[in-house]
TIKE-233964 format. One line per 3 residues: number of its first residue (from 0); their letters; for each residue x, y, z of C-alpha. Coordinates in Angstrom, 3 decimals. Each point is the difference from the previous one (the first is absolute). Layout:
// TIKE-233964
NUM	a	X Y Z  ...
//
This chain:
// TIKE-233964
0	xxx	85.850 -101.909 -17.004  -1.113 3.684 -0.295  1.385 2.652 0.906
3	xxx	-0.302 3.529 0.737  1.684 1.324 -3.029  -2.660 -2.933 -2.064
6	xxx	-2.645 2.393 1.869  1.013 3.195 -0.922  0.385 -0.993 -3.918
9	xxx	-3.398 -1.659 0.125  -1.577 3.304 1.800  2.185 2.590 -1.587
12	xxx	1.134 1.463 2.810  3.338 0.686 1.549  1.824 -2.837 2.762
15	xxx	0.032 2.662 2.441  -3.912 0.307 -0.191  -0.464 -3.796 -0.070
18	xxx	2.038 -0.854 3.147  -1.271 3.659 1.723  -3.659 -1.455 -0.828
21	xxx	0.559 -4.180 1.051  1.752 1.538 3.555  -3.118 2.210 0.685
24	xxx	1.565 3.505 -0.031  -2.652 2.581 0.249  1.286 2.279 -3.012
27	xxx	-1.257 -2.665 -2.726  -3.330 1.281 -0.868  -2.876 -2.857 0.490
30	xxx	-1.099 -0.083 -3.342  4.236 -0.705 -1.124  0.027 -2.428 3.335
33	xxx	-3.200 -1.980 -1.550  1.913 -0.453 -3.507  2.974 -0.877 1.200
36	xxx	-1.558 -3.128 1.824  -2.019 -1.271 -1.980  2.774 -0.634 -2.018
39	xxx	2.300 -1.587 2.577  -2.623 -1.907 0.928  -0.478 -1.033 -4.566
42	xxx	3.654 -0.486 0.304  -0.042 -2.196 2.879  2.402 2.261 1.957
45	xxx	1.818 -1.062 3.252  1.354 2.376 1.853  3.988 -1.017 0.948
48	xxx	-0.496 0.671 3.948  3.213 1.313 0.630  0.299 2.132 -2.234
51	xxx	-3.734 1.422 0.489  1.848 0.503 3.508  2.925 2.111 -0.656
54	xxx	-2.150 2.383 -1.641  -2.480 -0.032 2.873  1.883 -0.120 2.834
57	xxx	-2.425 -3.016 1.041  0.492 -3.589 -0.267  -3.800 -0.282 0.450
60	xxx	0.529 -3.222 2.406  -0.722 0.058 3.293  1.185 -2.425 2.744
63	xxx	-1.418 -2.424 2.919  1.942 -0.336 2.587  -0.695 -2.906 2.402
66	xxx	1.934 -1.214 2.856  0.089 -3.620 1.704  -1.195 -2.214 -2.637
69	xxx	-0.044 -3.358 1.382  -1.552 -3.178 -1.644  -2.268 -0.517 2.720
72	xxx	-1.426 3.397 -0.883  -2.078 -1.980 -2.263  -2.545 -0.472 2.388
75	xxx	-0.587 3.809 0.102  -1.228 1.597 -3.438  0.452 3.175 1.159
78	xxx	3.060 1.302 -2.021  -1.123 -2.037 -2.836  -2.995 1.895 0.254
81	xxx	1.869 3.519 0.120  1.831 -0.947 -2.384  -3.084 -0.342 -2.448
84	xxx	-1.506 2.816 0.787  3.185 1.980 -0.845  0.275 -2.135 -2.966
87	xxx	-3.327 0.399 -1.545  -0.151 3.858 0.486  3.303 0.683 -1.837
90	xxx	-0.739 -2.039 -2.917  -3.024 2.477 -0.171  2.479 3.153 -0.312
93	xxx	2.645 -1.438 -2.254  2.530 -0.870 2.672  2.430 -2.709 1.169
96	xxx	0.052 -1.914 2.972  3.195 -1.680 2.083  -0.201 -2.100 3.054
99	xxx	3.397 1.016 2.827  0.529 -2.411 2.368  1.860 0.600 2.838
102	xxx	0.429 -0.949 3.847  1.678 1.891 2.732  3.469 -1.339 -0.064
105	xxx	0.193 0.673 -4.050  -1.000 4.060 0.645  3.881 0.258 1.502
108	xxx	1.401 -1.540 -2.869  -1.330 2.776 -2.362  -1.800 3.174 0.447
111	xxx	-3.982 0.812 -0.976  1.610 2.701 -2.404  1.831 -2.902 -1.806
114	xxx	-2.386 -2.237 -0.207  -2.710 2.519 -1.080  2.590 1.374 -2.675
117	xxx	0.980 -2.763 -1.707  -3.089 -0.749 -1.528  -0.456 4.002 -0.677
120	xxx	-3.601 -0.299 2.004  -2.289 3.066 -0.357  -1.537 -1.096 3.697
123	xxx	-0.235 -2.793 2.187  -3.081 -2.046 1.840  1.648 -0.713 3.634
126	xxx	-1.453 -3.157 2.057  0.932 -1.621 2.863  2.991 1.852 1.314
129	xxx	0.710 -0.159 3.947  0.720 3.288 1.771  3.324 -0.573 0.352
132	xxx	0.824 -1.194 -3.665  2.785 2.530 -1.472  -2.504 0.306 -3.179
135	xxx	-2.862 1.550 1.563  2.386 2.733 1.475  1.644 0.218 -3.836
138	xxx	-3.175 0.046 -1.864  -1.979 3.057 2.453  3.171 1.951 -0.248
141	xxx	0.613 -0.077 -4.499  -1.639 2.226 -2.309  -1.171 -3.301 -1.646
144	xxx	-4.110 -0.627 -0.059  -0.835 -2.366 2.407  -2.695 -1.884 1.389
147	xxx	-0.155 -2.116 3.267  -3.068 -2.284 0.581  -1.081 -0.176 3.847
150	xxx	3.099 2.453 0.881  -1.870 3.229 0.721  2.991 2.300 -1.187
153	xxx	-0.683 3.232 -1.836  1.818 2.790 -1.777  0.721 1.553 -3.253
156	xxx	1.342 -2.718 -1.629  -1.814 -2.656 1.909  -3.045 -1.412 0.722
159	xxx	-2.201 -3.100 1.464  -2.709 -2.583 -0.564  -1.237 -1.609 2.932
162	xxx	-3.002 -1.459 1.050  -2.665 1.295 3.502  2.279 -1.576 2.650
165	xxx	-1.324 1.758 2.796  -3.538 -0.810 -0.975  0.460 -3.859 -0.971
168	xxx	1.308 -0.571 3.552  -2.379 2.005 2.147  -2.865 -2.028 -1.937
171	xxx	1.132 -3.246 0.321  0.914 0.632 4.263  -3.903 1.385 0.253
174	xxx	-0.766 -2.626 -2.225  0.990 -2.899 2.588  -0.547 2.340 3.382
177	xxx	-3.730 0.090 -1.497  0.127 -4.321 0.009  1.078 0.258 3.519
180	xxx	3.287 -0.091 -0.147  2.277 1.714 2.733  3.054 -1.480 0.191
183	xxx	1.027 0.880 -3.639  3.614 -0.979 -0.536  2.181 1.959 -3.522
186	xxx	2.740 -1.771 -1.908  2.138 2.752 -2.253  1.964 -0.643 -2.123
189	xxx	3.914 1.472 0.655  0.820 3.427 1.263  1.898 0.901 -3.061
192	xxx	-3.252 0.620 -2.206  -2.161 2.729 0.162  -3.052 -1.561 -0.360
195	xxx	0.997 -1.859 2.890  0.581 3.490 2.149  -3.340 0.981 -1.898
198	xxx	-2.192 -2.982 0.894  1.564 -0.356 3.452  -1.480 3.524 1.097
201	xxx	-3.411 -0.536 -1.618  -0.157 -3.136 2.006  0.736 1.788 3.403
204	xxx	-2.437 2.729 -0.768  -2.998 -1.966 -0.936  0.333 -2.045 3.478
207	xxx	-0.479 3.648 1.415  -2.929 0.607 -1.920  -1.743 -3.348 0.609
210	xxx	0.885 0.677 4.358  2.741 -2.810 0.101  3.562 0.878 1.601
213	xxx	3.046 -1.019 -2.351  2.164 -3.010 1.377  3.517 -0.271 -1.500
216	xxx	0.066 -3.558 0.997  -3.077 -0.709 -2.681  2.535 1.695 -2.467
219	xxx	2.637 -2.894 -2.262  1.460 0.332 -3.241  0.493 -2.435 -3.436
222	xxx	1.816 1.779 -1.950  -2.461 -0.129 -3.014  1.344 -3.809 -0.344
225	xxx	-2.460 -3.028 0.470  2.526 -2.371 1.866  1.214 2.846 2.293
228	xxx	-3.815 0.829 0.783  -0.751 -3.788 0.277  2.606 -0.297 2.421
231	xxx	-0.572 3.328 1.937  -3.567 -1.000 0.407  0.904 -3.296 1.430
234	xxx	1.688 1.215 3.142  -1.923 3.390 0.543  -3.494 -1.816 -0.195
237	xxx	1.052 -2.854 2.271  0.730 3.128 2.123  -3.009 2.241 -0.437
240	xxx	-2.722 -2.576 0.199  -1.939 3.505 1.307  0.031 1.403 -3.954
243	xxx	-3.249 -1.028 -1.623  0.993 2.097 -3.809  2.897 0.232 -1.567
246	xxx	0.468 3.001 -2.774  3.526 -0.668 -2.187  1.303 3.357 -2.428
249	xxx	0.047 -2.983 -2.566  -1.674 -3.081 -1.411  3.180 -1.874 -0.160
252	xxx	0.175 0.498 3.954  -3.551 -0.884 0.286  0.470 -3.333 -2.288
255	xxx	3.012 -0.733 2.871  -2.690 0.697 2.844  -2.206 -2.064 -1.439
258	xxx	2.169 -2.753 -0.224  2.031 0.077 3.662  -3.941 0.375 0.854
261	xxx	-1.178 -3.507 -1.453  3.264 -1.549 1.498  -0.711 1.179 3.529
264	xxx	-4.148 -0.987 -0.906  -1.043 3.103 0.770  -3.308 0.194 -1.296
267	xxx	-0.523 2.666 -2.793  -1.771 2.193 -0.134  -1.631 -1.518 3.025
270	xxx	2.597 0.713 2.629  1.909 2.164 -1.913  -0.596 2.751 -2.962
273	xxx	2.592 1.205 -2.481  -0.155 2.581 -2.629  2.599 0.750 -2.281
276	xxx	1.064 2.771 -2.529  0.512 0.325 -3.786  -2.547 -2.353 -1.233
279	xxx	2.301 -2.341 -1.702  -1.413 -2.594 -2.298  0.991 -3.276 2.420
282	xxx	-2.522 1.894 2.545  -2.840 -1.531 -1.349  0.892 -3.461 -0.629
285	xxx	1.353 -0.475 3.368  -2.086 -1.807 2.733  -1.325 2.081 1.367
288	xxx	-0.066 2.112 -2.581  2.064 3.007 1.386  -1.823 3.905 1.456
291	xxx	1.967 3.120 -1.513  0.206 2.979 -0.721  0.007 0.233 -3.813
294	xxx	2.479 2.230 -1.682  -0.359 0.405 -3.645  4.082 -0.511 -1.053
297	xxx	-1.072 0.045 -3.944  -1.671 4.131 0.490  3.202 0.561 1.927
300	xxx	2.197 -0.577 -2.356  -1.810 1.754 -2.739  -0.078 2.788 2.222
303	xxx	3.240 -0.061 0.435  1.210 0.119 -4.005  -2.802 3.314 -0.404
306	xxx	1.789 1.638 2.887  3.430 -0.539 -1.102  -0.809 1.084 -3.776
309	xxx	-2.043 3.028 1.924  3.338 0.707 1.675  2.283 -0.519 -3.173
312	xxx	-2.032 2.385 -2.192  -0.847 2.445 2.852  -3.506 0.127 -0.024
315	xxx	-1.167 -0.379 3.578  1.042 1.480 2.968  -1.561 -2.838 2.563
318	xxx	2.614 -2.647 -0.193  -2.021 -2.572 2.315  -3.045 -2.354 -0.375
321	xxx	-1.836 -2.099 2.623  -2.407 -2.388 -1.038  -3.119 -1.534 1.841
324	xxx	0.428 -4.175 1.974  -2.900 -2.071 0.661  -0.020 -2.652 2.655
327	xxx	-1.498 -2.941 -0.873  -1.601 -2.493 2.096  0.862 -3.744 -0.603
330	xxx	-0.469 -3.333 2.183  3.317 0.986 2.376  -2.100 2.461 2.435
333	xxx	-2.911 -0.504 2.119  -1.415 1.142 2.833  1.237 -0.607 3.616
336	x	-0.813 -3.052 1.725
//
């Protein structure tokens, strides 16, 4: 295997030039830089990481970091989806990957600042983290780069990708008050997300603009989990035979709704619309195939890497992103009858 001093005999100059030009310092001259490279790359010349590291000061890895990975996640693509995105992008720049799983109960055992320097991460890619998880609170308050995705969290040394919440939700409510629809019922997820927070206010405010008062009793949760939405739905719409539409802050939750609603034969969408959010694959194999609002999980993770290598090298000042939903309009909502 080659090496740098291989390099430097084959190009004539020093090992001090060679490894100043392979690690990108700006006093190598262009013309030296060119040389130098075309000769590592004659040589077939790997770089040893960690040493390439100690003279940088940068492992040139970054980390995901994703909580509450559970084998029936499997059903939702989403984080696979992020994670490809992030993937992809910084295989394009000539940096590492590493997938961090974690859960709640495991942040007490050891600390963000552990975890994150162990495996001498330049930044980290942040997703699903409740608002009470003791990582979020560690991550905002390092000097390390960070990213969150759907955590809208901004300073310095951190930043956010998220998708139009706000938007998504008003256009799906006007979307059903415009089939007829009035008594409109919302299942969130859990109180401990932000999107949750997020989507929970959108909800309330497009029922304002579309002239219909907010209920709290139209209001249940799932906890982002099929079986708990399956079995939330099954006692709240044997109760509110009044709602007509049914928008859930996920698909999994909607996949639940739909099910409790073919065991209680309620008629869909004939008697009763749903419309979920994320636009997972399942949605469209389902029958009926599933409504949602379409988030694009892929774009957000790719958006995530550039922002965290923007924030790493210190070439933006905007450390947030927010990217454009679509709802899209499948067999599970109709009209009114």
């Amino acid at each position: 295997m080659a090496t740098i001093k291989d390099i430097a005999k084959d190009t004539g100059f020093s090992v001090t030039t060679v490894s100043r030009a392979l690690n990108g310092y700006s006093d190598v001259n262009e013309e030296t830089r060119a040389i130098i490279r075309a000769s590592a790359q004659k040589l077939q010349y790997s770089p040893n990481m960690l040493a390439q590291s100690l003279v940088t000061k940068k492992s040139k890895t970054i980390g995901l970091l994703v909580t509450d990975l559970k084998r029936e996640s499997v059903k939702d693509n989403f984080v696979f989806e992020v994670l490809c995105g992030v993937s992809e992008y910084v295989a394009t720049i000539d940096y590492e990957m590493i997938l961090i799983s974690t859960t709640t109960s495991r942040q007490r055992n050891k600390t963000f600042g552990q975890v994150v320097g162990e495996r001498n991460l330049d930044g980290v890619i942040i997703q699903g983290l409740k608002k009470n998880d003791p990582y979020l609170t560690e991550a905002v308050a390092s000097n390390l780069p960070t990213v969150l995705i759907d955590i809208p969290i901004e300073n310095d040394s951190t930043g956010y990708v998220t998708s139009d919440q706000e938007d998504s939700i008003k256009t799906a409510i006007k979307y059903l008050s415009r089939l007829g629809h009035q008594k409109i019922a919302f299942m969130n997820g859990h109180k401990r997300a932000y999107v949750s927070e997020i989507r929970f206010k959108a909800y309330q405010e497009a029922l304002v603009e579309v002239g219909m008062e907010y209920d709290d009793k139209l209001i249940c949760y799932g906890d982002f989990e099929e079986e708990k939405a399956y079995q939330t739905a099954l006692s709240f719409l044997l109760a509110r035979q009044e709602v007509s539409a049914i928008f859930c802050a996920s698909d999994i939750m909607a996949l639940g709704v739909l099910q409790a609603a073919r065991e209680l034969q309620i008629q869909v969408p004939e008697e009763l619309s749903i419309i979920g959010f994320d636009n997972i694959l399942l949605t469209r194999y389902v029958s009926p195939s599933l409504s949602t609002v379409a988030q694009n999980p892929f774009e957000l993770g790719k958006a995530a890497a550039t922002l965290v290598l923007e924030i790493i090298n210190q070439t933006s000042t905007e450390h947030h992103q927010i990217l454009q939903n679509e709802l899209i309009v499948r067999e599970s909502s109709g009209a009114k009858k």
